[in-house]
Residue frames as qw, qx, qy, qz and C-alpha x, y, z in Angstrom:
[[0.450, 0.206, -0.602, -0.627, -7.04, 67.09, -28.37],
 [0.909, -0.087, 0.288, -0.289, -10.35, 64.64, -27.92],
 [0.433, -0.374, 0.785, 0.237, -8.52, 61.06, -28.20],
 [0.678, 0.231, 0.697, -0.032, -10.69, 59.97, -30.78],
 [0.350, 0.935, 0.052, 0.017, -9.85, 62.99, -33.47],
 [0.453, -0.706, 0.412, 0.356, -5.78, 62.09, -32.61],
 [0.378, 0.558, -0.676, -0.298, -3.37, 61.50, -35.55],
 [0.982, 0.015, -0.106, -0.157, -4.05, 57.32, -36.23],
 [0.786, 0.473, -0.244, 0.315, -0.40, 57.07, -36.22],
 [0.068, -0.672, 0.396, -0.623, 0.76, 58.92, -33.14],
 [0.497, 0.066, -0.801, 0.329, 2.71, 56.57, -30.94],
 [0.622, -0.666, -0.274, -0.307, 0.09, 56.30, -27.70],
 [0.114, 0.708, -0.418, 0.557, 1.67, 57.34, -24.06],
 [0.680, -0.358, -0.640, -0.008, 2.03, 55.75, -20.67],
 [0.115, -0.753, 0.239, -0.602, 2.31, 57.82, -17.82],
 [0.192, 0.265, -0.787, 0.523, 4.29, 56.60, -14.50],
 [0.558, -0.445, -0.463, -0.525, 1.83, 54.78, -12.51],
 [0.465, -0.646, 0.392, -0.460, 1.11, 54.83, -8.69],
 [0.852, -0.094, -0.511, -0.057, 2.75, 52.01, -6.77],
 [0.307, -0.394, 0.607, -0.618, 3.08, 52.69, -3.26],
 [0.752, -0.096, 0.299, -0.580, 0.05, 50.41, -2.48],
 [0.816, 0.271, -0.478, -0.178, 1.01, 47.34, -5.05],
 [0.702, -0.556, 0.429, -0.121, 1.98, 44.22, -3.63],
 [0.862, 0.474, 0.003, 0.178, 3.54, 43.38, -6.73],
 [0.142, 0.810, -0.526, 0.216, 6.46, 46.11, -6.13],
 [0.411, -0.662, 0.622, -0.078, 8.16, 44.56, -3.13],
 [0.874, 0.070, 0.419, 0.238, 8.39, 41.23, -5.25],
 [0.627, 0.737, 0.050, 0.246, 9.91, 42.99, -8.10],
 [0.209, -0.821, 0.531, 0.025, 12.94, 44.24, -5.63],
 [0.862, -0.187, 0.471, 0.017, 13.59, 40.42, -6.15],
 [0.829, 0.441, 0.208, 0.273, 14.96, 40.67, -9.64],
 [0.575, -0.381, -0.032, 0.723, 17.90, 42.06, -10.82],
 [0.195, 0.504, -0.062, -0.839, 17.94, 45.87, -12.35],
 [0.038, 0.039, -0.670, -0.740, 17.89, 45.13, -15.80],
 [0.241, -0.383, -0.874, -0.176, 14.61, 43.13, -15.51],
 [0.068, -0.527, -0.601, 0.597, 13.13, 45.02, -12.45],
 [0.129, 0.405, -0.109, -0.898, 13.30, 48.40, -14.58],
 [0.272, 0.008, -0.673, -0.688, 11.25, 46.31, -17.34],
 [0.189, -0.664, -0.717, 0.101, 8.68, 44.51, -14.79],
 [0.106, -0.404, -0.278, 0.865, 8.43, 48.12, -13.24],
 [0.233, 0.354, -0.023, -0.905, 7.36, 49.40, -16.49],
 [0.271, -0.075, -0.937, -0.208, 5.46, 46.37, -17.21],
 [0.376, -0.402, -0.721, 0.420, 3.83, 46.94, -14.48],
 [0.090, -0.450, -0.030, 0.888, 3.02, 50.71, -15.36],
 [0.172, 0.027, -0.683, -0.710, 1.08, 49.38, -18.36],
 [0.237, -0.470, -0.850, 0.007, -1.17, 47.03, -16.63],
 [0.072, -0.511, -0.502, 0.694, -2.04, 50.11, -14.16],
 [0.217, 0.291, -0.168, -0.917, -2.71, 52.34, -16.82],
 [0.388, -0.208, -0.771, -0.460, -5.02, 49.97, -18.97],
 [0.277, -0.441, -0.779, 0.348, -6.68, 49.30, -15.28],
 [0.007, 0.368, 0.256, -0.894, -6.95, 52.95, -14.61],
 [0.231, -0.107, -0.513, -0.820, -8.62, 53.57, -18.38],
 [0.390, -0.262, -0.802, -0.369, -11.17, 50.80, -17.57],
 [0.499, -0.246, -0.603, 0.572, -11.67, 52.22, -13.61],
 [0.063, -0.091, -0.268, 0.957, -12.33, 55.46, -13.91],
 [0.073, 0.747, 0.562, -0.348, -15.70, 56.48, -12.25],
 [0.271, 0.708, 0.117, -0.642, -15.80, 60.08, -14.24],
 [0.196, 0.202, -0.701, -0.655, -15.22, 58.71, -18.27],
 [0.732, 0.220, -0.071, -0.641, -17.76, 57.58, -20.20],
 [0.753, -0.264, 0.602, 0.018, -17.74, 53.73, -21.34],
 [0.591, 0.799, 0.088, -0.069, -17.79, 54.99, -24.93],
 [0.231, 0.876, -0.324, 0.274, -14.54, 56.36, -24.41],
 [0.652, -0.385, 0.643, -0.114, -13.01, 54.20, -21.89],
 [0.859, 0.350, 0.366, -0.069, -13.80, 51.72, -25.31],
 [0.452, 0.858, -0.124, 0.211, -11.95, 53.81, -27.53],
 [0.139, -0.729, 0.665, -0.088, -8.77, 54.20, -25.20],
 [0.799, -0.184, 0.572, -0.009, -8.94, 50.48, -25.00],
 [0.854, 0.402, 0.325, 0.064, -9.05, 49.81, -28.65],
 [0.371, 0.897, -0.236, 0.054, -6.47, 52.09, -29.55],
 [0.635, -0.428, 0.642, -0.048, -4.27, 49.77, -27.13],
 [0.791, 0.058, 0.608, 0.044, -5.09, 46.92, -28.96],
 [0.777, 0.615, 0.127, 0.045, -4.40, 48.04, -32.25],
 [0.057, 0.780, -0.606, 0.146, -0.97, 49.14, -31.14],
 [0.536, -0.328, 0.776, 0.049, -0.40, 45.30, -29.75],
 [0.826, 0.532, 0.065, -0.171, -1.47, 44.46, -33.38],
 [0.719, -0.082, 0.459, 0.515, 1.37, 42.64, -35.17],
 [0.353, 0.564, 0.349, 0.660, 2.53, 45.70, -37.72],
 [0.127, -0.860, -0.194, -0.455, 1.43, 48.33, -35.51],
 [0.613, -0.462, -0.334, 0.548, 4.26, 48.40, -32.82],
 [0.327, 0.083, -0.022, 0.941, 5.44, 51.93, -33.75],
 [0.435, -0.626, -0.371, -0.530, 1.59, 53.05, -32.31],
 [0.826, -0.340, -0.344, 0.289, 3.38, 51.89, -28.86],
 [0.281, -0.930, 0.237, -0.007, 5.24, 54.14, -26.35],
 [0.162, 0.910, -0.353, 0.148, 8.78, 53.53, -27.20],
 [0.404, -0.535, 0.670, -0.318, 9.80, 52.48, -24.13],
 [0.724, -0.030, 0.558, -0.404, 7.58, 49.76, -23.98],
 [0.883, 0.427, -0.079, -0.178, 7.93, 48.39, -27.57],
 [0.389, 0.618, -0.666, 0.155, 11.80, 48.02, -26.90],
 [0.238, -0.330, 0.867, -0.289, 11.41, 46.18, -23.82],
 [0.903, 0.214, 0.175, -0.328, 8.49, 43.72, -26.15],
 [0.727, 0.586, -0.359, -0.001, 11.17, 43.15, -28.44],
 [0.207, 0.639, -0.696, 0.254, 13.88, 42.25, -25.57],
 [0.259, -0.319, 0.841, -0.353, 12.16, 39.84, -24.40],
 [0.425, 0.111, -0.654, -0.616, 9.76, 38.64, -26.99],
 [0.428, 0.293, 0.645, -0.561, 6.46, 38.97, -25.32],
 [0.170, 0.412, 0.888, -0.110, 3.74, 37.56, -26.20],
 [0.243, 0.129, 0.022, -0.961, 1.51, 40.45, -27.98],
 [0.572, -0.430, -0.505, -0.483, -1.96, 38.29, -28.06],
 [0.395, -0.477, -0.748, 0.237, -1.25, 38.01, -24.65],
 [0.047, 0.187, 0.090, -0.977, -0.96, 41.82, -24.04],
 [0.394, -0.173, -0.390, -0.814, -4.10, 42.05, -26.09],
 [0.545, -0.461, -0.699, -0.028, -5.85, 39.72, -23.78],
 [0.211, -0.541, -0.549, 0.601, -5.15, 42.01, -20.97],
 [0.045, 0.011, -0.306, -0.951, -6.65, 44.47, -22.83],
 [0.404, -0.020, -0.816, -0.413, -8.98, 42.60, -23.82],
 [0.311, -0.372, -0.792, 0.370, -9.63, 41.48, -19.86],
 [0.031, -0.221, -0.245, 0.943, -10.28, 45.43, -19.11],
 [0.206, -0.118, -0.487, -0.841, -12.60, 45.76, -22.02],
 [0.429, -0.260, -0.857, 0.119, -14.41, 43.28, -20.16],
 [0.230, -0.442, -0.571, 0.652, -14.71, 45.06, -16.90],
 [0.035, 0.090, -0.281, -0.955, -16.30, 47.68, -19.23],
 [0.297, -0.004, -0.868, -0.398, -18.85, 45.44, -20.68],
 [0.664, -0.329, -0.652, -0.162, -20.05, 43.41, -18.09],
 [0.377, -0.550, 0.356, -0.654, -21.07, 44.25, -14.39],
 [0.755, -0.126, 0.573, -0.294, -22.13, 40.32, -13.89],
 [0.295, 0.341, -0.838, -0.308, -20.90, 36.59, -14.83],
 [0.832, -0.251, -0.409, -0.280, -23.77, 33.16, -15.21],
 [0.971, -0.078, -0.178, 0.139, -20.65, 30.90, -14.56],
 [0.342, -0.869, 0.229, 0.273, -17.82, 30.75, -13.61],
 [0.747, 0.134, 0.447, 0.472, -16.71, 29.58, -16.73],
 [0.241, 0.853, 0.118, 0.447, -17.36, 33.25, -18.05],
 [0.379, -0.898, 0.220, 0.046, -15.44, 34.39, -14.62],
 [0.878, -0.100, 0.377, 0.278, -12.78, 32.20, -15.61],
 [0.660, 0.491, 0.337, 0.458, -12.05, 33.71, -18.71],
 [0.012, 0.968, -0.053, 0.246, -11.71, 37.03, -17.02],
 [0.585, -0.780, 0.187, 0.117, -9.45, 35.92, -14.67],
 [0.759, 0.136, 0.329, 0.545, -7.28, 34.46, -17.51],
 [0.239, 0.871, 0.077, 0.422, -7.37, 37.92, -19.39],
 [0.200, -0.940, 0.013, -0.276, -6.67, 39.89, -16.03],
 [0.533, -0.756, 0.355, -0.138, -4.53, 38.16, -14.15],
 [0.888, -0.118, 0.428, 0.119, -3.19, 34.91, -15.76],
 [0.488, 0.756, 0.129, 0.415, -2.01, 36.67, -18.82],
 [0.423, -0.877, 0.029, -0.224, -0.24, 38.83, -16.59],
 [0.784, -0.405, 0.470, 0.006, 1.70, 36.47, -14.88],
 [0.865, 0.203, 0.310, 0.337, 2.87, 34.87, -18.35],
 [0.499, 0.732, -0.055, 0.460, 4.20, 37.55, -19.73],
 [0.542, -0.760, 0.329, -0.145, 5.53, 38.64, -15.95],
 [0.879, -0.171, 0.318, 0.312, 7.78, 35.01, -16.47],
 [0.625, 0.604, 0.087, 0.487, 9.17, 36.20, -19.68],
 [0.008, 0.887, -0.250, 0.389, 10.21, 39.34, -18.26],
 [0.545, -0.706, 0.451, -0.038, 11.96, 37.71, -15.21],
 [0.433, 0.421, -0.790, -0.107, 13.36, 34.86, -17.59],
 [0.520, 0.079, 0.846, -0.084, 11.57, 31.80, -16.47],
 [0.717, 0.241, -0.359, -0.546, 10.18, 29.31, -19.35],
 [0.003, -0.264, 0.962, -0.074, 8.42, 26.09, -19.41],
 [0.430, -0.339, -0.623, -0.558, 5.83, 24.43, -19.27],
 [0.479, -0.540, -0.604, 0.338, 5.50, 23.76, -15.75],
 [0.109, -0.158, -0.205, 0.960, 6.11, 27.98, -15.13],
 [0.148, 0.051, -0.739, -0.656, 3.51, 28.04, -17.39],
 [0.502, -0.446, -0.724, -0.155, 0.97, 25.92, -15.73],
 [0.376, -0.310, -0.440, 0.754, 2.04, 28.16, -12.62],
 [0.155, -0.193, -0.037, 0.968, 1.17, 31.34, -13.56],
 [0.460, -0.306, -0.560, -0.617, -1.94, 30.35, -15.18],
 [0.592, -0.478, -0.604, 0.236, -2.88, 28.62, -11.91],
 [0.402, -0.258, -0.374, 0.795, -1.66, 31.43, -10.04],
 [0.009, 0.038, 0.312, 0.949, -2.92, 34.23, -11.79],
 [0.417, -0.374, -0.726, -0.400, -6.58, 32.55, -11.25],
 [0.519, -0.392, -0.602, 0.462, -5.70, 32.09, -7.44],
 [0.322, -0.086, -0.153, 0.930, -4.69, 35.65, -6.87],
 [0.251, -0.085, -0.097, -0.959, -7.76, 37.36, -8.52],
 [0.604, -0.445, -0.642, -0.156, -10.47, 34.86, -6.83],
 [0.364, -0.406, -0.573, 0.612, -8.93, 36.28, -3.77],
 [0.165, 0.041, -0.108, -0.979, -9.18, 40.42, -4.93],
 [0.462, -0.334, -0.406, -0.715, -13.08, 39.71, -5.98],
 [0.633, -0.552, -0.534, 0.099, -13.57, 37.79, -2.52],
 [0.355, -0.385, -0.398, 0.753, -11.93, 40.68, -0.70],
 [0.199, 0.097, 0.064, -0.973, -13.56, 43.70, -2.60],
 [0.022, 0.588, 0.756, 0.287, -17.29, 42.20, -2.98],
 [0.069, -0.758, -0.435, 0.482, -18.16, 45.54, -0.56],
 [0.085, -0.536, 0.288, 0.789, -15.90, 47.93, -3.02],
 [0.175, 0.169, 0.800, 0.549, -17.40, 46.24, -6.06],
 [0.028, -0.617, -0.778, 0.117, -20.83, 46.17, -4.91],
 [0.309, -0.549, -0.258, 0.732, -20.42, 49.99, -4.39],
 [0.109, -0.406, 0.475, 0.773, -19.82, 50.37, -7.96],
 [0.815, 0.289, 0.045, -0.501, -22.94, 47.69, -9.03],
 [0.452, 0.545, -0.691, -0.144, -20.40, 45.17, -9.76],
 [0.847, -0.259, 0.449, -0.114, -20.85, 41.36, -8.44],
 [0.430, 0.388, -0.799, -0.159, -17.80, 39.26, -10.04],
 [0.271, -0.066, 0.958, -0.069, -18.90, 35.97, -8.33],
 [0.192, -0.007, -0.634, -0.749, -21.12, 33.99, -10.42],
 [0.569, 0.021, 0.247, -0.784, -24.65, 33.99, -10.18],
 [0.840, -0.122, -0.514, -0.126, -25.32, 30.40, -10.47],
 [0.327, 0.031, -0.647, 0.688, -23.30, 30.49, -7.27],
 [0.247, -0.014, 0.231, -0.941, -25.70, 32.91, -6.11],
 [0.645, -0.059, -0.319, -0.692, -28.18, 30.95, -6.87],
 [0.696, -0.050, -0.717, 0.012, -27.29, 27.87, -5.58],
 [0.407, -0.228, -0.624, 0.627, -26.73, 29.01, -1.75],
 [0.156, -0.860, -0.486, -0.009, -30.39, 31.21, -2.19],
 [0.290, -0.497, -0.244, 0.781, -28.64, 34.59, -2.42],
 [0.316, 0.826, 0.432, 0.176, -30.17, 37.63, -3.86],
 [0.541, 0.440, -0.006, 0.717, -28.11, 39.96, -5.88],
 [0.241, -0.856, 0.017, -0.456, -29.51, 43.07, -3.24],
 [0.819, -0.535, 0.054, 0.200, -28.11, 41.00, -0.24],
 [0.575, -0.041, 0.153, 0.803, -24.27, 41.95, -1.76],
 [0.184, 0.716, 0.367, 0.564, -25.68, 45.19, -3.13],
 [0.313, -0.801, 0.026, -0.510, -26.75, 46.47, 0.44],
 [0.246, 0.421, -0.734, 0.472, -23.96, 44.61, 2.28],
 [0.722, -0.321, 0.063, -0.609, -26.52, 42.41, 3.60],
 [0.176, 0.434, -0.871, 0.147, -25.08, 39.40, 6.00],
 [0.897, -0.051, -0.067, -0.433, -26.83, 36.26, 6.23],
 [0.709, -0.343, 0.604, -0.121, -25.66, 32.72, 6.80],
 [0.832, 0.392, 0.383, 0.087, -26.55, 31.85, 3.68],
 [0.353, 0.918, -0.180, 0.020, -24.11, 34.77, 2.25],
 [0.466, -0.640, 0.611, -0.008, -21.36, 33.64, 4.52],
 [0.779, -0.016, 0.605, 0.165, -21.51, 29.88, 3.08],
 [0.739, 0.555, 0.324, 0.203, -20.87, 31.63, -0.35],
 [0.143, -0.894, 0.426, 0.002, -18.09, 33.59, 0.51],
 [0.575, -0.380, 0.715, -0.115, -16.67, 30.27, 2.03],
 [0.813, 0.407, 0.411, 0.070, -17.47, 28.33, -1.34],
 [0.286, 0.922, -0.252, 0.067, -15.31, 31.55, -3.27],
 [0.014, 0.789, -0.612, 0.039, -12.40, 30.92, -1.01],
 [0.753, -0.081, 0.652, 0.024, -12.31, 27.14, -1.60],
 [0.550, 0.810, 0.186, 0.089, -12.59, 27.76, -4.99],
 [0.131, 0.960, -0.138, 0.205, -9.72, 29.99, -4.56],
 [0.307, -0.624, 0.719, 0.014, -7.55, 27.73, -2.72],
 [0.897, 0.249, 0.363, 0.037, -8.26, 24.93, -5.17],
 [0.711, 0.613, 0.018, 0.343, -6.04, 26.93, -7.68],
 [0.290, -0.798, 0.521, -0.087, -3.69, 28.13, -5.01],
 [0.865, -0.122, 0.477, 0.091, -3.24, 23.74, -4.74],
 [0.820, 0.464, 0.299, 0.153, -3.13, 23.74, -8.26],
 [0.304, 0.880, -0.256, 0.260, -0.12, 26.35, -8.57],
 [0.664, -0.539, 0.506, -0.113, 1.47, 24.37, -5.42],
 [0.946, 0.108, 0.304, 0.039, 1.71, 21.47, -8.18],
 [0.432, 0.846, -0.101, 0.297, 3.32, 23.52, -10.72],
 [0.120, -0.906, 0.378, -0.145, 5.83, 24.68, -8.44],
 [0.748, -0.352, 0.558, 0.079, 6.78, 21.34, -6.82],
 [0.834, 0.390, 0.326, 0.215, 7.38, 20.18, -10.39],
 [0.229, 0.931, -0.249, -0.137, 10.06, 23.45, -11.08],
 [0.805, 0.071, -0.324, 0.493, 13.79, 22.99, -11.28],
 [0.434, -0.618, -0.322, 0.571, 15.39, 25.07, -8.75],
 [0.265, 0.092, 0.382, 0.880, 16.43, 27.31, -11.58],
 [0.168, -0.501, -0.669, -0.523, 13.40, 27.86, -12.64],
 [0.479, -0.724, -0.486, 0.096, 11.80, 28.81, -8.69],
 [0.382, -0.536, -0.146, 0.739, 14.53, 31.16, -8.06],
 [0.185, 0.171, 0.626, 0.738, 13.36, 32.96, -11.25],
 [0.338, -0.604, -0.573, -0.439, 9.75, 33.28, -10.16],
 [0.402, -0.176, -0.516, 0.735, 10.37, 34.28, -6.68],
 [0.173, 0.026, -0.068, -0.982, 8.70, 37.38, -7.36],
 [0.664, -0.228, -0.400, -0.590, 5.35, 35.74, -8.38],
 [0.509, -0.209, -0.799, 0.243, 6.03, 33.10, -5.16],
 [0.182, -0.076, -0.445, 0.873, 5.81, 36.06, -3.11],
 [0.394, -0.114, -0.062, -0.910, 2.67, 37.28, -4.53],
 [0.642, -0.226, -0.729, -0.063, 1.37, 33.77, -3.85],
 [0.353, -0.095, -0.695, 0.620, 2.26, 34.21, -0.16],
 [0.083, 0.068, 0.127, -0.986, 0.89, 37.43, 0.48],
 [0.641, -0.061, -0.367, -0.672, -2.64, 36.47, -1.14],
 [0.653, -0.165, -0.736, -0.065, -2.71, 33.28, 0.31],
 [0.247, -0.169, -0.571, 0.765, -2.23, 35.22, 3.92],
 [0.352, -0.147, -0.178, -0.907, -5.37, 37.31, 2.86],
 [0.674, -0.086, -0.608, -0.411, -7.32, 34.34, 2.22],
 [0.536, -0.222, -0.752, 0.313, -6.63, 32.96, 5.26],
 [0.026, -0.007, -0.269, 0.963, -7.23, 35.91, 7.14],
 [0.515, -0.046, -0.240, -0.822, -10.87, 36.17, 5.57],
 [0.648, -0.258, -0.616, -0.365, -11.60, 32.82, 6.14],
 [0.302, -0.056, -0.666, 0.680, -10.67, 33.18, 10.29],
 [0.059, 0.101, 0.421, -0.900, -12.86, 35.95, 10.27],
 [0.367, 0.433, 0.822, -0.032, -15.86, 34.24, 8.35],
 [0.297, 0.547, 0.435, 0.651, -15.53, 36.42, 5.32],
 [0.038, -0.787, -0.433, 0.437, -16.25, 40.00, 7.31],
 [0.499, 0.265, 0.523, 0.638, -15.90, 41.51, 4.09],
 [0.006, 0.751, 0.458, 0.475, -18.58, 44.27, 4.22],
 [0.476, -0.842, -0.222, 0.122, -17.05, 45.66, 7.32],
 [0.551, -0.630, 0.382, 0.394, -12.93, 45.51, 6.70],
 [0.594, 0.692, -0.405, -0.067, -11.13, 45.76, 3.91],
 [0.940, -0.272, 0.116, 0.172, -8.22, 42.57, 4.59],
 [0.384, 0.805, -0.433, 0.131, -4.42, 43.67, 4.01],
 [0.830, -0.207, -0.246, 0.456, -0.81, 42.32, 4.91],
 [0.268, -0.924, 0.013, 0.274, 0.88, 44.69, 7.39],
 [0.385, 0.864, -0.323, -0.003, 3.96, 45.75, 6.17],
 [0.271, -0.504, 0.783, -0.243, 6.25, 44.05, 8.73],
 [0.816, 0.035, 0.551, -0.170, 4.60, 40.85, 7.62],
 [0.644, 0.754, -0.129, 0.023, 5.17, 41.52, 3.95],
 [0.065, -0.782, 0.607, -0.125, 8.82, 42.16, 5.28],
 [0.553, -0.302, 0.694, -0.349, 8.83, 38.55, 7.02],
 [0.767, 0.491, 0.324, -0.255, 7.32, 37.22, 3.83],
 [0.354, 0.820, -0.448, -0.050, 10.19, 38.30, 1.89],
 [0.152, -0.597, 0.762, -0.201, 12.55, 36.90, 4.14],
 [0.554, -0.283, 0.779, -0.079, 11.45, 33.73, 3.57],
 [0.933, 0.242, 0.265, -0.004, 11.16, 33.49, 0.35],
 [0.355, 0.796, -0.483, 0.084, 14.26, 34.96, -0.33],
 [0.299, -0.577, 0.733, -0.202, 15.79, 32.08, 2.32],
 [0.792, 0.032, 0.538, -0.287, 13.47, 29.16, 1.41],
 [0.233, -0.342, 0.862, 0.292, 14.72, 26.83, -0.81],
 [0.132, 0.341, 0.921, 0.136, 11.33, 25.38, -2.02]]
């Protein structure tokens, strides 16, 4: 049946989502069952909303329509539009549903718009996509506060400045530039130069301006942390880890002067592994 001709009322589905590849999983071994099995399927939502908004063979009409039917299920009154699963584990842990609707909300986005001025309009995606995320990611592990808070916003920024500074080649591929074009303007690049993977000096210093940028709100999630209680850090662990890992990207990119259009930047497993192990040992 075409989704848009479904019963209005017929609770909407989430199918098991791929996560070999996530560097989210191996933080999420960090928590204990109860909580893992709810990030897990936390974490099975975001992918699916990602997939809706992702896929290369739907229409954006319809891509629009799966979105919105989302959002009127995170409507206040309309949980019982919600897969089950997922509406019991909203209620055990009393999420946030405007922030769910912001990631929604972030996807719709990626629908929408192929290019941001500022980066005050990038900004706001990254809150949607990623920072929004992250808060409702605390809830689920049981951290609250303000200072977790100021993390995970901060983090959540960090994490997806790095993703748009490691796929500019996979974006580009797609017509998509997420850095802003006043950036692009200011350091004399022309949207074709990313388009046709086209390396200049002048492209390089705006790469290098991204991942400053990007470790400004790494700092700024450093602050946050230093300010937890220990409680509170051994709680987040999971999201420290995804810090690590990203911040080992970033560095990686900036060693090799952004060779973005050539490599695609990962952590090896066995590093990931090594990563673990220290924040599962590190005190701070």
């Amino acid at each position: 049946m075409n989704p848009s001709h479904a019963d209005p009322r017929k609770p909407l589905s989430l199918p098991a989502a791929r996560r070999g590849h996530s560097n989210l999983v191996l933080g999420l071994l960090l928590l204990p069952k109860i909580r893992r099995k709810d990030a897990f399927l936390f974490h099975d939502f975001c992918r699916h909303i990602d997939d809706i908004a992702d896929d290369p063979k739907d229409s954006t009409e319809h891509k629009r329509r799966l979105l919105d039917a989302w959002l009127k299920a995170l409507t206040p009154g309309n949980e019982d539009l919600l897969p089950v699963s997922l509406r019991k584990m909203i209620q055990r842990h009393h999420l946030d549903l405007h922030l769910l609707r912001e990631i929604v909300c972030g996807m719709l986005m990626d629908t929408e718009f192929d290019r941001y001025g500022s980066f005050g309009e990038l900004q706001e995606y990254c809150l949607r996509v990623a920072s929004a995320v992250g808060l409702i990611s605390a809830s689920i592990f049981g951290a609250s506060g303000e200072t977790v808070d100021r993390y995970a916003e901060s983090l959540g920024i960090a994490l997806q400045l790095t993703n748009i500074l490691r796929d500019v080649a996979e974006d580009a591929g797609v017509g998509r530039i997420y850095i802003p074009l006043e950036d692009l303007q200011r350091f004399e690049v022309k949207e074709e130069e990313i388009l046709h993977s086209r390396v200049s000096p002048e492209l390089t210093h705006l790469l290098n301006y991204q991942a400053e940028r990007a470790d400004s709100w790494f700092a700024k999630a450093e602050l946050a942390w230093s300010e937890m209680s220990p409680n509170q850090r051994r709680l987040m662990r999971p999201a420290r880890l995804m810090s690590a890992i990203y911040r080992d990207i970033l560095l990686q990119m900036h060693r090799e002067r952004y060779d973005v259009f050539a490599k695609r930047y990962r952590v090896s497993g066995l590093k990931k592994l090594l990563i673990l192990l220290r924040v599962m040992t590190s005190g701070n």
